[in-house]
N, C-alpha and C positions, 0 to 999 in steps of 0.2 A: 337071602344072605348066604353066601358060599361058604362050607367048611372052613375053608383058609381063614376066614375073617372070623370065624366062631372062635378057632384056636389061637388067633391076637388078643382076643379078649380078655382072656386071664391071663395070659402072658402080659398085656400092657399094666394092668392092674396091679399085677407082681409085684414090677419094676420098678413104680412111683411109688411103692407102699416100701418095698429097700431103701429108694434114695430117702424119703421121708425118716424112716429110722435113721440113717447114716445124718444126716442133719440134724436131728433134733440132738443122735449122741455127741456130735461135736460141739453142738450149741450148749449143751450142761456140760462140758468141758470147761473148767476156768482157765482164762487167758494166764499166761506167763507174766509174774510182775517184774521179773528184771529185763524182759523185753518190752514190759509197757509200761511201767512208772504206777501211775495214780490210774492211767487210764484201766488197768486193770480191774479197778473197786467202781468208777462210774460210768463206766459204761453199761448201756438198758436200761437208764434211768434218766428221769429231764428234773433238771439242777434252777431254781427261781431263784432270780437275783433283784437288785434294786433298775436296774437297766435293763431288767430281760430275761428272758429264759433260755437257756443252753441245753441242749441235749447230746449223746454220742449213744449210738449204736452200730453191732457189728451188720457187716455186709456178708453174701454170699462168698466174696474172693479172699477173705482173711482179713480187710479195710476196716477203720472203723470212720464212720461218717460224723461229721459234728453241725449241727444245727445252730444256730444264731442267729437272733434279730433277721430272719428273713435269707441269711447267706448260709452257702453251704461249704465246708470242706473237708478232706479226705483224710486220713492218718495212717500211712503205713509205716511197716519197721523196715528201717533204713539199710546200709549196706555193712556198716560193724555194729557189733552185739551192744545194747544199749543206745543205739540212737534211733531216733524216728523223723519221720518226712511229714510236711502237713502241703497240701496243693490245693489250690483254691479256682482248679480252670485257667487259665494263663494269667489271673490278675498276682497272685503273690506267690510265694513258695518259701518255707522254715524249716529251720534245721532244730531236731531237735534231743536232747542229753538227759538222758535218766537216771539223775543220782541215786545216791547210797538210800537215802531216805523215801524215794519213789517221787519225789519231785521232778517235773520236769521241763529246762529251761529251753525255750524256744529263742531263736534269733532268725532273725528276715535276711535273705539272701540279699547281695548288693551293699550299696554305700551306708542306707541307714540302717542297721541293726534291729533298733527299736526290741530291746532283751524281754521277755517276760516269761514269768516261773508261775507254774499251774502246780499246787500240794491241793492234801489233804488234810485237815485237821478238825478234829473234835467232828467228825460226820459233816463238817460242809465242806465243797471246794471255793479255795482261795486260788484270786487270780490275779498277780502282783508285777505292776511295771518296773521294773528293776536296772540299775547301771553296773557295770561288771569290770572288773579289770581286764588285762591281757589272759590270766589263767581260765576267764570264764567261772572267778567267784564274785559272788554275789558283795555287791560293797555298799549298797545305797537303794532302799526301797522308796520310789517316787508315787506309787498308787495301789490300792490295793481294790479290788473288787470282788465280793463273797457270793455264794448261791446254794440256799440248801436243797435238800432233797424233795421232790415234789409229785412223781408218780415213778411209775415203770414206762419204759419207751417201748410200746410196738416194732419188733423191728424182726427182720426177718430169720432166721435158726442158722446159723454160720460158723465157721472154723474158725479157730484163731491162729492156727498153723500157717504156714504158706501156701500147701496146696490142700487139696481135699479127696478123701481117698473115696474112690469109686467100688460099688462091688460088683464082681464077677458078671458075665454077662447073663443073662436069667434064661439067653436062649439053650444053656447046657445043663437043665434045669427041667425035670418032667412039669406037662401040667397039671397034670391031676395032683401034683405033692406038692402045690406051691401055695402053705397052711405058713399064720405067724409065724409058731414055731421055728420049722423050716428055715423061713427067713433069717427070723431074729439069730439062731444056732450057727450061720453057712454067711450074714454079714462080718467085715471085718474090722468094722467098726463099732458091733457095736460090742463095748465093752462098761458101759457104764449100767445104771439100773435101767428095767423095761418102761419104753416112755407110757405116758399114762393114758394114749390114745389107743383103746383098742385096735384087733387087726382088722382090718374090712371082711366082710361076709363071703362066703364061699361064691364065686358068682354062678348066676344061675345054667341050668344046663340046656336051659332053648334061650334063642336069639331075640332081641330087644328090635322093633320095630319103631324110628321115631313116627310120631304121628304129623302134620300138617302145622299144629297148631306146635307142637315141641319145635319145629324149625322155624316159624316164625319168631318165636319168644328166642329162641337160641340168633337168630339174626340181629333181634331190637338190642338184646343184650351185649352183641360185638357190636353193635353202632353206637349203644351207649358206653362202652367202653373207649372205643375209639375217641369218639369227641370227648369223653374226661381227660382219654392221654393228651389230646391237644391242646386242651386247655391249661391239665398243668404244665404240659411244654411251654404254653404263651407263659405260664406265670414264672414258671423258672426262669426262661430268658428276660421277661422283665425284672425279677428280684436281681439275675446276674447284673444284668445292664444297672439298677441304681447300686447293686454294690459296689460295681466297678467306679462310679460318680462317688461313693464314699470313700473307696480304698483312692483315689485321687486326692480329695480332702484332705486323708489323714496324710497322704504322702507332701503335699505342699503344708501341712500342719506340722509335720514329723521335722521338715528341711528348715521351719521357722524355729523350730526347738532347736535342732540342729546347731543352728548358728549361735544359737544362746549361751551353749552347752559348751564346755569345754572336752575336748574329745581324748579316748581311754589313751592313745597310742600318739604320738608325735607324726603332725601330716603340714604338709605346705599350706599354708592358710595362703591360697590366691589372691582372696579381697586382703588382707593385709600387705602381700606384697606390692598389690598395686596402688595401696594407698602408701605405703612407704614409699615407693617412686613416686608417686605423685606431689606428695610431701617434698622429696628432695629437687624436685621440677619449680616445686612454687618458694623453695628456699630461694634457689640459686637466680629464679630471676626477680625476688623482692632483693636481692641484691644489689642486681643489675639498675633496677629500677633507684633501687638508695643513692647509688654511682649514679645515676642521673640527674635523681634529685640535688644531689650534693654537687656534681659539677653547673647544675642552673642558678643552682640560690649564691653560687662562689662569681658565677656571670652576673649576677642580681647585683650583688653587694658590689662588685666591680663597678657596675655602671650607677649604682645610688652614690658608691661615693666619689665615680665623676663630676654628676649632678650638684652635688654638695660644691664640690671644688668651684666648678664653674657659676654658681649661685653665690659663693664666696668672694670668687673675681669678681662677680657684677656690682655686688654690695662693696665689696674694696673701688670700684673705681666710680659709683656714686659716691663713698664718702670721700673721694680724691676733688670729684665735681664739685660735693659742697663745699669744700675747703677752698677752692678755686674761688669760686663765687664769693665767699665770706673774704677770703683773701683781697678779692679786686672792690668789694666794696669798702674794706677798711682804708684803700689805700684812693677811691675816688675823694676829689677836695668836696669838702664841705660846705651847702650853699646855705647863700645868707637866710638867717635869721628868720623867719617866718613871722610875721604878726602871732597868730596862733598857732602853738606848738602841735597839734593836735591837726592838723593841715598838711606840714612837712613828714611826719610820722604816716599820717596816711597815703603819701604822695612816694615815700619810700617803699611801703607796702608795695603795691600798684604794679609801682616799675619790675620788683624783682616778681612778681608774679609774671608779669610779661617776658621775664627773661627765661623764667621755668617755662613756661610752655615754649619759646624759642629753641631752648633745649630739647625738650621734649618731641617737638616738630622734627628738628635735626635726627635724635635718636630715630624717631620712625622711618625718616628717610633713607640713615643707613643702614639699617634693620630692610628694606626693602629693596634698597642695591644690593646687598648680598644675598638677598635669595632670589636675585633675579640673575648673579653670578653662576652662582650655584646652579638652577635649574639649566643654563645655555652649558655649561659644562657636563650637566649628564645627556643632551642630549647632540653635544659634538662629537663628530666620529674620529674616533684615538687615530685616524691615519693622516687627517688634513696637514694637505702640507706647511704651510707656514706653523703650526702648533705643535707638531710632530717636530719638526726640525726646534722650536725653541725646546720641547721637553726633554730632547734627546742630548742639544748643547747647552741646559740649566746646568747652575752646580748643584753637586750632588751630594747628599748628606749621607752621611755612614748608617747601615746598616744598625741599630737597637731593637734587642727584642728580648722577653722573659719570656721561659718556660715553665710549664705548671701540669700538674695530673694528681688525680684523686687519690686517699690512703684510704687503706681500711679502719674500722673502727675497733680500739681499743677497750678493754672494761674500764670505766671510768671517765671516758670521754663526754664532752657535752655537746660536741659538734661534730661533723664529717669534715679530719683533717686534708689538708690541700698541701701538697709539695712545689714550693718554687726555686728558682735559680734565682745567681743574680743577674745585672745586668750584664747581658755580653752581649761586644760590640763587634762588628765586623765590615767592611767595605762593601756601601752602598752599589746597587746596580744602576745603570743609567737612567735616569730620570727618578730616583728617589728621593723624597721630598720634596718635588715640584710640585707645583699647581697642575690641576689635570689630571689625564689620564697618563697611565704608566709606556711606558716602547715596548711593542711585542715582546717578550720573552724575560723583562724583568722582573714582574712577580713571581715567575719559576724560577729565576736567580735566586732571588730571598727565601724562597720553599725549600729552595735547596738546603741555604745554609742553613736554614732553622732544622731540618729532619736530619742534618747530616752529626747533630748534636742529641736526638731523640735516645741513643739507645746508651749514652755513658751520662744522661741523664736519669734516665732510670736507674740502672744499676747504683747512683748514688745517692737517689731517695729509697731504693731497698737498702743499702748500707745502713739506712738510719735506726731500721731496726723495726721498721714496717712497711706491710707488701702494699702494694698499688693497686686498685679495685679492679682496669680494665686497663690493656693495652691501648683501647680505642677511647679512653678518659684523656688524651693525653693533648696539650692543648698549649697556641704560644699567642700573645700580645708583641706589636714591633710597632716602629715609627712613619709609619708611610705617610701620614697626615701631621701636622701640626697639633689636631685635636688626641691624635693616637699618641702622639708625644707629652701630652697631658696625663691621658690615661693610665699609658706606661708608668707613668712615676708612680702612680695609686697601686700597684700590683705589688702586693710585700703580703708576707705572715701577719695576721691580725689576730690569730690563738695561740694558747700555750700547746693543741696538738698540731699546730703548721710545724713545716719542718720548710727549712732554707738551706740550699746546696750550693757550693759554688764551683764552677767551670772553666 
């Protein structure tokens, strides 16, 4: 071994036997508690609680490190006096405020907050989920979780300052005088008491040969080193990896409170505004739908009491039949006498039974020419000429029609009122009221005049003192048919909320 490398030897010695004092004196330095709250008193100690064990200790770089159920993160002091920063590797990041009392409340960067205050009290640490107002006081404790004291933590000899003061370089330094002493006196750090680790031994003045066997062992021992770092590298990265699977949990856990929660500050509730829209989407078309219902069931009642009318004519003109009948029998003469009376009585029977089904026969017959009318009428073509020319020179019946459109509903209504006009009458287009089909262009004659009435008909069912459900409810009955001349007449106010206008 070369001179050179005799006189590194106590020269490297030196230099780790300085930084070693300059660490240990910072490390019996007590941290600052109005830059560090609570953390002050527990940190170097591991804190057992009902869910686990927590630990903090200080780091090399001035950090303090916090241990938990398997996760790790960091604690440094923040950028104004009194706050601190907690980083957990990319998965979260807290801000955190060191009250008067050395409490100190964390909140999670981002949308959810999620507040919680770490004190001290009675020698244990308490660690309390908390809701806060805008100022950042404490207005409502939701959970609280305790940990007392359970050993000292291992951790390594560290500053609590921000940087760490280095001493002088040792090469301006003889070696032959490089004694504790020395050291301890020419460090500038160290100002607390001498640690309690004696100084290392003078080192020797011949040179240290290692032997064969010393560089193997020194080899086994950097291989087993090596594979321990890797493997707590695998287990770091897998505890990161399931923490990061928790800190998800608790974040869609956090978003489901979230919503429960009524929040500190006034913010757009989204899901309420779209359910508000949505609301007023499904107001306006159960509306709509009312307006339809209400104009169906007003076409309903229309045609039920068609049905009635003409069920009324049938029955009026059978009891005309019987009266006929009863009539022409009172007034046939009288035949003689029967031997037994009971002969003539049944001989009377007999015949008017044969005259009922005669009748009866007949009715079916015309019951059957008219729908065989009917059918050859729908399927003649409205241009033939001999039919055309009768439709077009028929005489022609005036124009009748009512108009009619839905009202809104009132408090106290018991039906979906209807607005009608009265009857108005106007000059028939050619061929109205014929038999048949209409001459080109006169159902659009009749369109005409019924829409050319549509809008001073509205305006006088709003006059009445209530609005109309839909422009498109708007709706009119006329006389094209003999049986729509029927109909027509049944079209009137049937409630006390119809309203009737007149034109």
């Amino acid at each position: 071994m070369s001179l050179a490398k005799k006189a590194v030897r106590p020269w490297l010695a030196a230099v780790l036997w300085i930084v070693a004092i300059a660490q240990g004196a910072a490390a019996e330095a007590p941290a600052n508690p109005a830059a560090w709250g609570v953390y002050a008193e527990v940190a170097g100690k591991t804190w057992k609680g009902e869910q686990g064990a927590v630990a903090w200790a200080w780091e090399a770089d001035g950090t303090l490190r916090q241990s938990d159920a398997g996760s790790t993160s960091v604690i440094r002091l923040g950028e104004q006096p009194g706050q601190l920063v907690q980083e957990s590797g990319a998965l979260y990041t807290y801000d955190g405020y060191v009250a008067a009392d050395g409490s100190v409340l964390w909140l999670r960067r981002g949308p959810f907050k999620t507040p919680m205050r770490l004190s001290l009290r009675d020698g244990r640490v308490v660690a309390e989920s908390v809701k806060i107002d805008d100022a950042r006081q404490v207005v409502k404790v939701t959970g609280t979780r305790t940990y007392g004291p359970l050993a000292q933590t291992a951790s390594a000899p560290v500053s609590t300052e921000r940087s760490v003061v280095v001493p002088p370089p040792a090469a301006s330094l003889p070696a032959d005088v490089m004694t504790a002493g020395t050291v301890a006196a020419r460090s500038p750090t160290a100002t607390s008491a001498p640690p309690s680790a004696s100084p290392p031994p003078a080192p020797k003045s011949g040179p240290r040969t290692l032997s064969e066997a010393d560089l193997a062992r020194l080899r086994e021992r950097m291989q087993s080193d090596k594979a321990r770092r890797a493997q707590a590298l695998s287990q770091e990265q897998a505890a990161a990896e399931q923490l990061r699977q928790q800190m998800e949990q608790m974040a869609t856990v956090e978003e489901e409170a979230w919503e429960d929660e009524e929040p500190s500050a006034p913010a757009p509730n989204l899901a309420e505004v779209f359910l508000t829209t949505l609301g007023n989407e499904m107001a306006k078309n159960q509306a709509e739908r009312e307006a339809q219902d209400a104009f169906i069931q007003d076409i309903q009642r229309q045609q039920a009491a068609a049905a009635q009318r003409r069920e009324r004519e049938e029955q009026r003109r059978r009891a005309e039949a019987e009266r006929a009948r009863q009539t022409q029998y009172a007034q046939a003469p009288s035949p003689a006498a029967p031997a037994v009376p009971d002969a003539a009585a049944q001989a009377r029977q007999a015949q008017a039974a044969a005259r009922d089904r005669e009748l009866a026969a007949q009715a079916a017959a015309e019951r059957q020419r008219l729908q065989q009318v009917r059918a050859q009428q729908q399927t003649a073509a409205p241009t033939t000429g001999s039919s055309g020319t009768a439709s077009a020179t028929a005489a022609v019946k005036p124009l009748r029609f009512i108009l009619t459109i839905g009202l809104l509903n009132k408090p106290g209504d018991t039906v979906n009122p209807t607005c009608y006009s009265n009857v108005i009458t106007r000059p028939g287009p050619p061929g109205w009221g014929a038999p048949g089909f209409l001459p080109q262009g006169s159902g659009e004659q009749a369109r005409a005049a019924v829409y050319a009435l549509k809008d001073a008909f509205i305006a006088r069912c709003r006059a009445s003192g209530r609005e109309i459900t839909s422009d498109g409810n708007f709706n009119y009955v006329w006389n094209q048919t003999s049986s729509d001349e029927q109909t027509l007449q049944g079209v009137r106010p049937r409630f006390r909320e119809d309203v009737s206008v007149s034109l």
